[in-house]
Backbone as CSV, one residue per row, in Angstrom:
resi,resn,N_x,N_y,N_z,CA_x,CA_y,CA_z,C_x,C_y,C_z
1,UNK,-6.959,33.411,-21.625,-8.134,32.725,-21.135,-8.829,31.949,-22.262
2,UNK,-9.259,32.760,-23.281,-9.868,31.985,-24.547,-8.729,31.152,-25.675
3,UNK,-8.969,30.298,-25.991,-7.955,30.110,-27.081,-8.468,29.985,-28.347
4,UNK,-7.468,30.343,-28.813,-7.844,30.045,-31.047,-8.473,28.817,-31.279
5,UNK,-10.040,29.174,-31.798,-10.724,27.916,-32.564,-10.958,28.374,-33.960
6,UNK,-10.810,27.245,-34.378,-11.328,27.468,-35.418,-12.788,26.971,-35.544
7,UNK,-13.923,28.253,-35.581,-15.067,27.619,-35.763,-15.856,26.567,-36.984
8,UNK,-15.200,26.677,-37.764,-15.140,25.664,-38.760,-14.901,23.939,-38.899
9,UNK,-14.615,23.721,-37.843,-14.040,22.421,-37.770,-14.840,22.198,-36.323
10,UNK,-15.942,22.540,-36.472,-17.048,22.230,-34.949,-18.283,21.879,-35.399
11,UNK,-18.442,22.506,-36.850,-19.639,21.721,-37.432,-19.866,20.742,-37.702
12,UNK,-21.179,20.402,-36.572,-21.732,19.107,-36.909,-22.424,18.493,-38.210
13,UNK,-22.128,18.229,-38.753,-23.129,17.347,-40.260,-23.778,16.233,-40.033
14,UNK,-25.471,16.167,-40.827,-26.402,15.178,-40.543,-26.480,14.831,-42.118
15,UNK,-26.189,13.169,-41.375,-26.690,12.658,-43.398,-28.114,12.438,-42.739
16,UNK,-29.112,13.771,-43.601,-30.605,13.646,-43.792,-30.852,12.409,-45.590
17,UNK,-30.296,11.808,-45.962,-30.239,11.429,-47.182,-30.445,9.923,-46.967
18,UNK,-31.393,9.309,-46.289,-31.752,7.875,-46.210,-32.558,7.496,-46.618
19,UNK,-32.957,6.205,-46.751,-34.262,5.390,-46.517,-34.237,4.676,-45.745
20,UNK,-35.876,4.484,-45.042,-36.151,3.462,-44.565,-36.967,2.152,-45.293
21,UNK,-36.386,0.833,-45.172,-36.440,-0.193,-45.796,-38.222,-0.036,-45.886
22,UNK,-39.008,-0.779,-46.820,-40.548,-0.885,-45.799,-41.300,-1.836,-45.002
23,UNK,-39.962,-3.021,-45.010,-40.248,-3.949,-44.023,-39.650,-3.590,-42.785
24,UNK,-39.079,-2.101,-42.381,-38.556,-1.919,-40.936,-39.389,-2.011,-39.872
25,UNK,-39.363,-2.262,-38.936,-40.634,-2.528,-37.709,-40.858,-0.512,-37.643
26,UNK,-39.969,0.313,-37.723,-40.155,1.660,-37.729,-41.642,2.182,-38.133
27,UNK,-41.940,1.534,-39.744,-42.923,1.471,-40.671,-44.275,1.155,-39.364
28,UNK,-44.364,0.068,-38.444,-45.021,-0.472,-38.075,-45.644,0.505,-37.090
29,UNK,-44.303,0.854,-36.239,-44.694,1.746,-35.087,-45.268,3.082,-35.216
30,UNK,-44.800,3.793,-36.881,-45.217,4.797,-37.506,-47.091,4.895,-37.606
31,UNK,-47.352,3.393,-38.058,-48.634,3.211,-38.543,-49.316,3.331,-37.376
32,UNK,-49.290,2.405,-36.439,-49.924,2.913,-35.211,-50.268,3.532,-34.915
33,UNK,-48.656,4.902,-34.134,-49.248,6.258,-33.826,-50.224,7.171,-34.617
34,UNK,-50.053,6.415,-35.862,-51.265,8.112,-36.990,-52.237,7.089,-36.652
35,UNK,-52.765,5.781,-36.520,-54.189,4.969,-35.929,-54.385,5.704,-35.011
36,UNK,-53.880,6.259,-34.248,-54.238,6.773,-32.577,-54.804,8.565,-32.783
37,UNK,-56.333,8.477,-32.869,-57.345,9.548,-33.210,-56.336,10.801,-32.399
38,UNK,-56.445,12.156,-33.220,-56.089,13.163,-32.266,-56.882,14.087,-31.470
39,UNK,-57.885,13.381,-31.035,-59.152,14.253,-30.142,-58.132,13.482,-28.789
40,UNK,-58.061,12.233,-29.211,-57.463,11.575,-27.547,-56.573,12.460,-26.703
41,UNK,-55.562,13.688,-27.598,-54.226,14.494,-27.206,-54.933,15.423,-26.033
42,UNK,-56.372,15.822,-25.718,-56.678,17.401,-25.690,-56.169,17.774,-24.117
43,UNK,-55.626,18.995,-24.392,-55.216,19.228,-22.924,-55.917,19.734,-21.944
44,UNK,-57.349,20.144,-22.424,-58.536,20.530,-21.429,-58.489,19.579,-20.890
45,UNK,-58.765,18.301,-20.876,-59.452,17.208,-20.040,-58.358,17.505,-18.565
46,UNK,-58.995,16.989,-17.701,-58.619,17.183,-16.421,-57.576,15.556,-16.277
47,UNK,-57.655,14.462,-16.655,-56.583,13.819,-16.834,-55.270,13.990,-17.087
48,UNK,-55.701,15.042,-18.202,-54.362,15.435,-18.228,-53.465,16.877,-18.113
49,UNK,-53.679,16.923,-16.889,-53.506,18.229,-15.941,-52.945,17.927,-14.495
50,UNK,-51.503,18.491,-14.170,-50.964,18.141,-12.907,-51.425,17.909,-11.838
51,UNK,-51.110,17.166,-10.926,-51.635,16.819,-9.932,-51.040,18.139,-8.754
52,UNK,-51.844,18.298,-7.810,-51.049,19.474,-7.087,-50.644,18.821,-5.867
């Protein structure tokens, strides 16, 4: 039923080892979201609470 793996040869690898340029539009969209106050997030408010 099962067959021979080798679990070794299933690992996924991440190149974490980049940069981003600082003219990427990334930079841009980054800046934004931290502009955007974090009182706006709160989950008390009734806006943002399911509708039933």
């Amino acid at each position: 039923m099962y067959q021979n793996y080798i679990t070794g040869l299933t690992a996924l690898t991440l190149n974490l080892d980049f940069s981003i340029p600082k003219n990427h539009l990334v930079n841009v969209i980054n800046d934004f979201v931290d502009s955007i106050p974090a009182d706006g997030f709160s989950r008390t408010k009734k806006h943002f609470l399911p509708h039933n």
